[in-house]
Structure formats: C-alpha cells, structure tokens
C-alpha distance (Angstrom), angle and dihedral (degrees) to the residues before:
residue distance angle dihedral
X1 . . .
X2 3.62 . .
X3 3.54 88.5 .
X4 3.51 95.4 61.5
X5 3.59 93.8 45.5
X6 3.80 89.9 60.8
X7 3.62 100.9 45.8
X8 4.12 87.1 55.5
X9 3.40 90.0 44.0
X10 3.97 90.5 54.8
X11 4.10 89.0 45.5
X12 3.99 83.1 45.2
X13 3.41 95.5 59.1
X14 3.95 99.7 38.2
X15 3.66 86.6 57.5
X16 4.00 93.4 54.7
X17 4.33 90.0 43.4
X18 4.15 87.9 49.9
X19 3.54 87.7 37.8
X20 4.19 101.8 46.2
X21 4.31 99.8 -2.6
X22 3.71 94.2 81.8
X23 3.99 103.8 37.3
X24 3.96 89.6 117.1
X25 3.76 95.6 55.8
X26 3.82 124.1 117.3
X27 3.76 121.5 -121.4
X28 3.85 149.3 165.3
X29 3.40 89.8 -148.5
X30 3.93 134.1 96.7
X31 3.80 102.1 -100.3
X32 3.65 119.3 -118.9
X33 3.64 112.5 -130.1
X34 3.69 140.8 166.4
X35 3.29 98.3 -157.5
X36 3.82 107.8 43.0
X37 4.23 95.9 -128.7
X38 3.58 110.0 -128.7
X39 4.07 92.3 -127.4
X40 3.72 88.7 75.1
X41 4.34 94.9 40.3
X42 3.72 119.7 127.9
X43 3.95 108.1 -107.1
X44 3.55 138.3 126.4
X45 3.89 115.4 -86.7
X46 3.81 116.1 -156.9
X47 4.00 114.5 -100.6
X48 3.76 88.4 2.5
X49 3.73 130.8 126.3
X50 3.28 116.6 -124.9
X51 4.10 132.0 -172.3
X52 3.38 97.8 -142.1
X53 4.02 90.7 90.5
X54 3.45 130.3 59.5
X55 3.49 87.5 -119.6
X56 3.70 112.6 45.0
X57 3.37 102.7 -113.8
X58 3.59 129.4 126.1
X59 3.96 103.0 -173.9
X60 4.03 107.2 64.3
X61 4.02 128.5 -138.1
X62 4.06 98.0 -112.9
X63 3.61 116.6 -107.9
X64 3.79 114.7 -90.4
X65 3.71 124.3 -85.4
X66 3.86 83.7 10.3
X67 4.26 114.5 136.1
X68 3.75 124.2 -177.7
X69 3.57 115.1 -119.2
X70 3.50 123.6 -77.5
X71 3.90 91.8 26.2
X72 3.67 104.3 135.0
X73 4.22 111.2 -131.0
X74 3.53 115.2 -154.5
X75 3.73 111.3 -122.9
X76 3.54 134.0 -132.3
X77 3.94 113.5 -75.8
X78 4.17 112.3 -89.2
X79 4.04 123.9 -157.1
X80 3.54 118.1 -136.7
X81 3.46 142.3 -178.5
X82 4.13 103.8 -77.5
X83 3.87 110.7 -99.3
X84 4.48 85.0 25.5
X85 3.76 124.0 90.5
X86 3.84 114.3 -134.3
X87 3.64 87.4 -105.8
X88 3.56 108.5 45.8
X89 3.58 87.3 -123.4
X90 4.07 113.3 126.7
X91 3.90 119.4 -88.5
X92 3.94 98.4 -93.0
X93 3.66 95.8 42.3
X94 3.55 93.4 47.2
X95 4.62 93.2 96.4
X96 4.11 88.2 52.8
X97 4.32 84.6 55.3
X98 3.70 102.5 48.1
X99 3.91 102.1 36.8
X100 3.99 120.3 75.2
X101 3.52 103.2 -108.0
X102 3.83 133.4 152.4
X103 4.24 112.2 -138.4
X104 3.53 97.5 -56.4
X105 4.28 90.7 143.8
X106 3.42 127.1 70.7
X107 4.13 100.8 -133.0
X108 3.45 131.8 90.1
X109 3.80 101.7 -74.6
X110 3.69 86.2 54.0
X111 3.82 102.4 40.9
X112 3.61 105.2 19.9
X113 4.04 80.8 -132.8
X114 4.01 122.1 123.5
X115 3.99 100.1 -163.7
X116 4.15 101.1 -48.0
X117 3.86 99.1 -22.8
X118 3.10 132.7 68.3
X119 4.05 119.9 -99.7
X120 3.65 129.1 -131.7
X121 4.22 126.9 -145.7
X122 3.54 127.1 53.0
X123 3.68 128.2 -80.1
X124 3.80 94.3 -136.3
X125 3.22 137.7 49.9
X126 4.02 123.0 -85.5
X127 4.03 106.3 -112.6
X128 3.52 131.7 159.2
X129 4.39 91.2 -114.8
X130 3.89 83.3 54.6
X131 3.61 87.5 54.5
X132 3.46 98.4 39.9
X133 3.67 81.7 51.7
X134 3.15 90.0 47.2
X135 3.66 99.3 64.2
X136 3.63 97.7 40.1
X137 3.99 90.8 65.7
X138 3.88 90.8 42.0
X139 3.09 92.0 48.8
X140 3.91 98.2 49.1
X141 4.47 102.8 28.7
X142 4.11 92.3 29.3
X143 3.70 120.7 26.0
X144 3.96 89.8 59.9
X145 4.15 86.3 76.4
X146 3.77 101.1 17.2
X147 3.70 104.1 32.5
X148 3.94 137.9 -123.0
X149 4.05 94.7 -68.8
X150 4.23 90.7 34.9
X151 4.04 96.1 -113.3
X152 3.87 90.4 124.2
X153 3.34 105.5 -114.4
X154 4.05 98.6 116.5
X155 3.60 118.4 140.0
X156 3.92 100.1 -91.1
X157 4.15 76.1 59.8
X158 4.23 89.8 57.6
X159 3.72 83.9 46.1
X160 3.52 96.4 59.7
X161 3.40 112.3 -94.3
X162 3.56 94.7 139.1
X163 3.68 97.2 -179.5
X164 3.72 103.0 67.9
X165 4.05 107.0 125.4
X166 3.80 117.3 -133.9
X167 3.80 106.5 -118.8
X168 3.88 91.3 -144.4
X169 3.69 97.4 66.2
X170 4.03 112.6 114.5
X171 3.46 91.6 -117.8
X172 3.87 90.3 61.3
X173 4.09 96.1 34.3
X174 4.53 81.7 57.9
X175 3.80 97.2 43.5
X176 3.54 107.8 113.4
X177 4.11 121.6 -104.5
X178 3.76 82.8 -112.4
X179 3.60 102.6 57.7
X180 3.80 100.3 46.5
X181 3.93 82.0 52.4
X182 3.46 85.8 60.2
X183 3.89 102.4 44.7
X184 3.96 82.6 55.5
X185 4.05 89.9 51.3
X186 3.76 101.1 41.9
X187 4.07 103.4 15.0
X188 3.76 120.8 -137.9
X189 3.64 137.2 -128.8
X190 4.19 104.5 -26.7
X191 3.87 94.9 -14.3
X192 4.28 104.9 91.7
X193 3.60 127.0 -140.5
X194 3.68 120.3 -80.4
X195 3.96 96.1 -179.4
X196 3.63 81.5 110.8
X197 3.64 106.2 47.4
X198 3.85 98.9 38.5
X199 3.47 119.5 53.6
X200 4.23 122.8 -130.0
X201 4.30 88.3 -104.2
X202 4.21 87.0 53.9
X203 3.03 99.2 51.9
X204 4.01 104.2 56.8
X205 3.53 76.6 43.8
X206 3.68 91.7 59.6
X207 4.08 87.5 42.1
X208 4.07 89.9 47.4
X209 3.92 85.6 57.2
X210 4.22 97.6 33.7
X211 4.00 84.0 55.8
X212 4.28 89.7 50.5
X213 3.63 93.9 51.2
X214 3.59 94.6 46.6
X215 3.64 89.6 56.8
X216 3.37 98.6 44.3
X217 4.17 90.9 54.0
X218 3.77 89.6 49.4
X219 3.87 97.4 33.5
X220 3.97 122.5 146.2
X221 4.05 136.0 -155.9
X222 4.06 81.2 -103.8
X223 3.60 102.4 56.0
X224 4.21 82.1 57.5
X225 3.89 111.7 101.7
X226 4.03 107.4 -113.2
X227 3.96 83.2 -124.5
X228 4.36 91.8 57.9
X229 3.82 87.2 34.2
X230 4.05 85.6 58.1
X231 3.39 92.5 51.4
X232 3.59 101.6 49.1
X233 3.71 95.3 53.4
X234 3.77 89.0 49.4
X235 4.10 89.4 57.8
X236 3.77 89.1 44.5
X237 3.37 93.5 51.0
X238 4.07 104.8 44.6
X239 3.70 105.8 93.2
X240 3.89 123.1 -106.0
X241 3.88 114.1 -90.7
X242 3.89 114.9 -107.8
X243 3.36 119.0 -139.5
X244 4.00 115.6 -135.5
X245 3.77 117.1 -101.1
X246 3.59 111.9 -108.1
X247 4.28 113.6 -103.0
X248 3.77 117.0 -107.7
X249 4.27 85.4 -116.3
X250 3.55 93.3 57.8
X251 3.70 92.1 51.8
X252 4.18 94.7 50.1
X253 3.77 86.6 47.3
C-alpha cells in the first residue's frame, strides 16, 4: 500500500513540474496552456495594429452621430420672447440649459444644492413639452421599479424586488426638488445612479412629471379650478337620458 502511494505521488508531482517547472523556458513553439494566460488574449492594444481588420488598425473611427457621455450637443435654435432666454434661465446660464450635458456646473440645476441644503422648485419653466418629456423618461428609467402612477408596484416589484419605494408616500411627496434630483444623479440604497444615463434637462423633466402624478393620486375637491368644479356639478346634476319605450308594432314584428 505504501508502495503505491509513492509511485502516485512521484507521477503526482511530475505532472505539476511539466505542468508549472518549465513556465520560464524559451520556445518557438505555440505554448501549451490550460489556462489560456491573459498576456497572449485577443484584445485591442492602444496604437497597435492589429490583423483582425481588413485594415490593420486596432483603434476604430467611432460610429457616426455617436458622442461620449457628457459631451454637450448643441440643440436646435429656440425663439423667445425678446429680452427672455428660451429657458427662462438668466442670460449667462442660458449655454449650460440648452446643450445635453450631465452635472458638469456647480449651481442648482447641476447639483440640486442651494448653498449646503438642498433647494426646492424647478429650474425651468413648467411647459407641456417638459411634461411630455417628462413622462417619456418616467415612463422608460422609473416606471420599470415604481410603476406608471409611482406607487411601486412596477414589474421589477412583481419580480421580487422588494425594496422598490412607493413614490407617493409623504415622505417622498415633502422631499425637496433638490434631493430627488439627487437620488436620480447618485442613486440611493438599491436604486443605481442614473447621472449617467439621464441627462441634467431629463431629469427635472422627470421631477416636473413625478410632482403631477403625486398630486393627482392625492388630489382634493380644492385643488379643482372653480371653472372644472362648475362643470362637473353641471354633468352630475343633468338627469340621465331615457331611452324611448319600444312601440307595440315593433314588438309583434
């Protein structure tokens, strides 16, 4: 028995010394390894050639119309009311509201922050685009996890992702403006950062529309205008439409 033991321990360890013993030897040969070493991997080395393009080159062009993130786009030319921006924001801060951009400033539209707290209203001006635009982003980054009206129950919720946060809690309807900014920028707790997928514009866009379905989920009689309000009470109170009793004919026929 102890012989046996011996002679596989001898085969044992002349396995491991051909295996490991001669890894700093020298050859023309194509190394054989059983773990492919990551030194001799196929990738893409910067200013190298490589021959796994027609044309030799390792680095590629980028793909048209293709920006890197955080590469502000101009866009299209806005009118505005002479002496206005097309933002509302003030004349010098008008470039950092019309360009794609993702928190590269340091003020409010940027941050969220108003000195060391964190501010509340939005930085542009209420329109029904922005909302619009609003709901399209909800609708596509949010309502996945917190659902279409923001009550968390969106599908990632019936898939057990238990801690999805209903957005129409009171805590969340009397967070400031500035700290749900920030939640969208940074993320918090299970809920990932988005400051890189959604630009700074989207997401008080995404806030402008968060704040109208909150009110509409936890809307009373008072927040009605008196001019919807009349017209409500004049449809409940016109009387129901009766229909005409069918003629003794029509019922022999």
């Amino acid at each position: 028995m102890l012989r046996g033991f011996l002679l596989i321990f001898f085969l044992a360890g002349l396995v491991i010394v051909a295996m490991c013993g001669f890894r700093g030897e020298h050859s023309t040969r194509t190394p054989w390894e059983i773990f492919p070493d990551m030194v001799r991997q196929q990738k893409v080395r910067a200013q190298s050639p490589i021959d796994f393009f027609a044309d030799g080159r390792g680095p590629r062009v980028p793909i048209a119309s293709t920006v890197p993130i955080g590469y502000e786009m101009p866009n299209p030319q806005l009118t505005a009311v002479p002496g206005s921006s097309p933002s509302g924001a003030a004349p010098g801060a008008e470039l950092s509201r019309t360009r794609i951009a993702f928190s590269e400033g340091t003020d409010y539209y940027n941050t969220g922050k108003m000195g060391p707290n964190w501010g509340n209203g939005l930085p542009v001006p209420v329109t029904p685009e922005l909302m619009q635009r609003g709901q399209q982003r909800f609708n596509i980054n949010c309502s996945v996890c917190h659902g279409l009206t923001a009550a968390g129950n969106g599908i990632a919720k019936q898939f057990g992702l238990n801690t999805v946060a209903t957005l129409q809690d009171e805590r969340i309807r009397k967070m400031a403006d500035g700290e749900i900014f920030n939640t969208i920028t940074n993320g918090k707790n299970t809920m990932m950062s988005y400051g890189g997928n959604v630009p700074v514009a989207d997401r008080w866009a995404i806030i402008a529309y968060l704040r109208a379905l909150q009110r509409s989920q936890n809307a009373a009689a008072a927040d009605v205008p008196p001019e919807e309000m009349a017209k409500l009470e004049k449809a409940d109170a016109k009387p129901p439409e009766t229909k005409p009793a069918p003629s003794p004919e029509g019922q022999k026929k």
